[in-house]
C-alpha positions as CSV (number, residue, x, y, z in Angstrom):
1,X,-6.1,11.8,21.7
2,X,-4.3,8.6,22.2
3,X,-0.4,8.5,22.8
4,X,-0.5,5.1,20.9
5,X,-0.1,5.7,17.1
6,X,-2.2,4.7,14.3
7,X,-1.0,3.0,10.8
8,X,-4.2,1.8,8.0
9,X,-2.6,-1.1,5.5
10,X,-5.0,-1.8,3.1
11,X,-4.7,-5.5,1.1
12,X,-3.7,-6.6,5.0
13,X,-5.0,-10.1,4.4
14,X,-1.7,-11.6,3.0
15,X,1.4,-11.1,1.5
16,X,3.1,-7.8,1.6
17,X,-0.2,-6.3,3.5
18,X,0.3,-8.9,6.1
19,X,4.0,-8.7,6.2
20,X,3.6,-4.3,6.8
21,X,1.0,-4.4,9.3
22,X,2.5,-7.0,11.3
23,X,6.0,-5.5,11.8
24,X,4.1,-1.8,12.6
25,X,2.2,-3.5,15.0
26,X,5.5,-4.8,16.7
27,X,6.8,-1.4,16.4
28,X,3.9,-0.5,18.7
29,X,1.0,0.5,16.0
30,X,-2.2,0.4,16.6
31,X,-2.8,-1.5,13.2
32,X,-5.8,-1.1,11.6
33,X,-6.0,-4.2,8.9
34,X,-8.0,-3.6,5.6
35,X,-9.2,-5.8,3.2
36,X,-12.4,-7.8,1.1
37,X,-11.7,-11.3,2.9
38,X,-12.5,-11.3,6.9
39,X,-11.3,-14.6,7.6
40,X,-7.8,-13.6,6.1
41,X,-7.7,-10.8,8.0
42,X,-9.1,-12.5,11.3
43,X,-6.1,-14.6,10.8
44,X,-3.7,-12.1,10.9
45,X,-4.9,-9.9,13.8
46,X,-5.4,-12.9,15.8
47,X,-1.5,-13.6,14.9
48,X,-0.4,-9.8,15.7
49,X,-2.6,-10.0,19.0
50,X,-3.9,-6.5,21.0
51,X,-2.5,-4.3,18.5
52,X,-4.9,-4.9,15.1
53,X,-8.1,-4.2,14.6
54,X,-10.0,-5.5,11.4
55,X,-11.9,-3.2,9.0
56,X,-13.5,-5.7,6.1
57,X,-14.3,-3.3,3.5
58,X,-14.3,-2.9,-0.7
59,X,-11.7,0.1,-1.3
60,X,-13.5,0.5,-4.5
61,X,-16.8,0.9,-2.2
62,X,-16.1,5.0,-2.3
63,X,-18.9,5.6,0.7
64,X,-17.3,2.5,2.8
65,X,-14.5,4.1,2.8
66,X,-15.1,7.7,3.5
67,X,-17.5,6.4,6.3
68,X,-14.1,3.9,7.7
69,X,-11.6,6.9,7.6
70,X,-14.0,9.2,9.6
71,X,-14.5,5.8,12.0
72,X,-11.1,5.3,12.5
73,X,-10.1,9.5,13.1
74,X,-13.2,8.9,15.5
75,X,-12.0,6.7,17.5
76,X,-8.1,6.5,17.5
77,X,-7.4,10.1,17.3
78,X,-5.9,10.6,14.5
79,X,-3.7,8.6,11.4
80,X,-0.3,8.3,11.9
81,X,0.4,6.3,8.8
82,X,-1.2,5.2,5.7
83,X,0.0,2.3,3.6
84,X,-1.7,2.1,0.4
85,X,-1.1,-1.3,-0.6
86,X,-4.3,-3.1,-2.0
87,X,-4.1,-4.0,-6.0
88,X,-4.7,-7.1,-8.1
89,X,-3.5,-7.7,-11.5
90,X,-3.9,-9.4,-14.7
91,X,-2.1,-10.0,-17.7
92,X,-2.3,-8.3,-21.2
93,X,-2.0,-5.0,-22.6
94,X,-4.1,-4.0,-25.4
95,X,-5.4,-7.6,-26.0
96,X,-6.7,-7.5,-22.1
97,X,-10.8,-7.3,-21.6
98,X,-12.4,-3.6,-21.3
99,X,-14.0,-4.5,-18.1
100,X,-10.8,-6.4,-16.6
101,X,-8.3,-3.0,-17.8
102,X,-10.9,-0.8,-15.8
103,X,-11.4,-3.2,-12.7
104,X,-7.3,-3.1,-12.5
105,X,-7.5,1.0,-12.6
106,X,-10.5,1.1,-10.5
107,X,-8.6,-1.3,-7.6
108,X,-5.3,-0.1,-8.3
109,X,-5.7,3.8,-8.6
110,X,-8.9,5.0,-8.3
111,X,-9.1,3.3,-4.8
112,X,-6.2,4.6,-3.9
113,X,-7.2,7.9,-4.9
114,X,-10.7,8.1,-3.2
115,X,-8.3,6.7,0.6
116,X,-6.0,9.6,0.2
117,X,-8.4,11.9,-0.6
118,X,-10.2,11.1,2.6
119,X,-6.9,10.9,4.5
120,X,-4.6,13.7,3.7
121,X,-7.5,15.9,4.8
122,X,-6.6,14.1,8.5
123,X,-3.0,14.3,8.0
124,X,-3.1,18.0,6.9
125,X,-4.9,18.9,10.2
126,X,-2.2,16.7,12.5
127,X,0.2,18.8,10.3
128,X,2.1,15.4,10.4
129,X,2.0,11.8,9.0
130,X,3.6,9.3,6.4
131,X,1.9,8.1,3.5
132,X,3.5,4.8,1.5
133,X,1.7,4.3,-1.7
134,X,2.8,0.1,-2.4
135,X,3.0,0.4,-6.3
136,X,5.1,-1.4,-8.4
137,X,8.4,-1.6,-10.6
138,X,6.0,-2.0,-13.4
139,X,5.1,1.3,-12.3
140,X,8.6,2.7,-13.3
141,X,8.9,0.6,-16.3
142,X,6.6,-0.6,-19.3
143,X,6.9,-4.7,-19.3
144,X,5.9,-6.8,-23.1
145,X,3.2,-8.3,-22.2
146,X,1.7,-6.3,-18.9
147,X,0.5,-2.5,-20.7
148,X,-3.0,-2.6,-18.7
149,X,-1.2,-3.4,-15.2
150,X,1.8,-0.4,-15.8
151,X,-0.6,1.6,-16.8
152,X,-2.8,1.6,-12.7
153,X,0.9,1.5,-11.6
154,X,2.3,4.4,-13.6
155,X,-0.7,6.2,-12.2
156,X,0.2,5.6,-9.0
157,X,3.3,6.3,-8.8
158,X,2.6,9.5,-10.8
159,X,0.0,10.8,-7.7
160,X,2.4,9.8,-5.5
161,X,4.8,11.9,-6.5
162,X,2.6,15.1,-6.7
163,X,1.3,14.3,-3.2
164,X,5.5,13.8,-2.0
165,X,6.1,17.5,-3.7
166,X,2.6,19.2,-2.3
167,X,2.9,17.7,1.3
168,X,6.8,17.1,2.2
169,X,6.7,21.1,2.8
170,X,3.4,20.3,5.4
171,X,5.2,18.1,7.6
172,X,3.8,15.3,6.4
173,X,6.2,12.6,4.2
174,X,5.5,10.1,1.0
175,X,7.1,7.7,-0.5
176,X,6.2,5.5,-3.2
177,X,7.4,1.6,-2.7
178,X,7.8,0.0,-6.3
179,X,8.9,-3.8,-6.2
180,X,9.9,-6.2,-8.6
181,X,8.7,-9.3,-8.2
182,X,7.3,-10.1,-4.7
183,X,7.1,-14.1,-3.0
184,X,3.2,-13.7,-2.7
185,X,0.5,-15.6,-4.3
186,X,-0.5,-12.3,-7.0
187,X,3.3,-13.2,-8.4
188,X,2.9,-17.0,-8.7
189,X,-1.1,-16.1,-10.5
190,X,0.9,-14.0,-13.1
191,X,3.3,-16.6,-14.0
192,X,6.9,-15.3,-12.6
193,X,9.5,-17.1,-13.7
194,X,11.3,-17.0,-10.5
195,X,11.5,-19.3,-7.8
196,X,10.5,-18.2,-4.8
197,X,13.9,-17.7,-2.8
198,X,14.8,-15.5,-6.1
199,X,12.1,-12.9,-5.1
200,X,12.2,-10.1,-2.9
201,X,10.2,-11.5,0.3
202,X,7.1,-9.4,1.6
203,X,9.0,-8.6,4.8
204,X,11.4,-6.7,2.3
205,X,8.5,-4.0,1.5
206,X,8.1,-4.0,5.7
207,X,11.9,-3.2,6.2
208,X,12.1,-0.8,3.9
209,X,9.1,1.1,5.8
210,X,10.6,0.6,9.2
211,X,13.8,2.1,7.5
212,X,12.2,5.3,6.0
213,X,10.5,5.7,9.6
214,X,14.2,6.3,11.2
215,X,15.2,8.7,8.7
216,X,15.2,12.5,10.6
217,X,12.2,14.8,9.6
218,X,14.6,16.3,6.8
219,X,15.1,13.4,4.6
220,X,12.5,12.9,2.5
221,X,12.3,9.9,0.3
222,X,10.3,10.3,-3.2
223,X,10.0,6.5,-4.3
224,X,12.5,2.9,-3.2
225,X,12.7,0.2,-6.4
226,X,13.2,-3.0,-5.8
227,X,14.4,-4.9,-7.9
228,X,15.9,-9.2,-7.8
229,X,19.3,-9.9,-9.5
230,X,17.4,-12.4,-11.8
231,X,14.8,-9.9,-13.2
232,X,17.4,-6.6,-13.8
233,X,17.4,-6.1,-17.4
């Protein structure tokens, strides 16, 4: 097995996925960068240099990715961490489209659900491991306006907790991340009304990982909010 660790980020392409697999890969991670668009990801490994390795993939392709976990267990050894962090979003609640409510739950938590079910297998076996599920504050808290998107994110953060409970006495942590509003392109698409030095920044969601990393093997974090002084109501 290889000394160097191993962290996953799905949705590495941009924003917050870019942000969390580039400061891992300056802690030393071997990276592995997930995501639909390979030029986006391209860009970033070519940014983060020996330590990323691109995986273009659908996460809503359930045999891609039960072949890409057994690739990456194949040939790094093992997963050290998994950051769930891929998602899209649109607007509405019960006025949204049938077919755009279950793309959002398909992306957002069936995805997720088919990645960890490939990977806390691997994790369970290392008897060691930390799984961050990137959800949302709208996964803590029903917005007018944005039912269909709370309701992936409430789902979420809801398997995320039953995994921190099952798997915290395994040796192996999990911690839900649920932002506010994030500077990142999915934030300007869905009409925040903040500017962007009022958001918390994507390196935010990165420092707050790097944080929970340094914690001894006896803390054991369920879920981090965060929230911007303009948007606490």
């Amino acid at each position: 097995m290889s000394e160097q660790k191993t962290a996953v980020v799905t949705g590495a392409g941009k924003g917050i996925g870019e942000a969390i697999a580039t400061g891992l890969a300056q802690l030393g991670y071997q990276t592995i960068l997930v995501g639909r668009n390979k030029q986006n990801l391209e860009q970033v490994a070519k940014k983060i240099g020996n330590n990323a390795k691109v995986l273009q993939l659908d996460i809503t392709d359930k045999p891609a990715i039960k072949e890409a976990v057994a690739k990456i267990v194949s040939e790094n050894g093992g997963i050290d961490i998994l950051v769930n962090n891929a998602g899209i979003h649109f607007s509405g609640s019960v006025d949204i489209a049938e077919d755009k409510f279950e793309k959002m739950l398909e992306t957002n938590l069936t995805a997720q659900y088919v990645v960890l079910k490939e990977v806390v297998p691997v994790l369970k076996a290392q008897k060691s491991g930390y799984i961050f599920n990137v959800a949302s504050r709208s996964g803590k808290v029903g917005f007018s306006g944005g039912g269909a998107y709370s309701a992936s994110k409430f789902g979420l953060v809801g398997l995320s907790e039953s995994l921190y409970r099952e798997l915290n006495p395994l040796g192996i942590k999990v911690t839900a991340l649920c932002p506010g509003w994030v500077n990142t392109e999915m934030a300007v698409d869905a009409g925040t009304p903040l500017e962007s030095d009022q958001m918390i920044q994507p390196d935010d969601l990165y420092k707050t990982i790097e944080w929970l990393l340094q914690l001894s093997p006896g803390a054991c974090v369920k879920e981090v909010i965060l929230e911007s002084p303009n948007s606490i109501s």
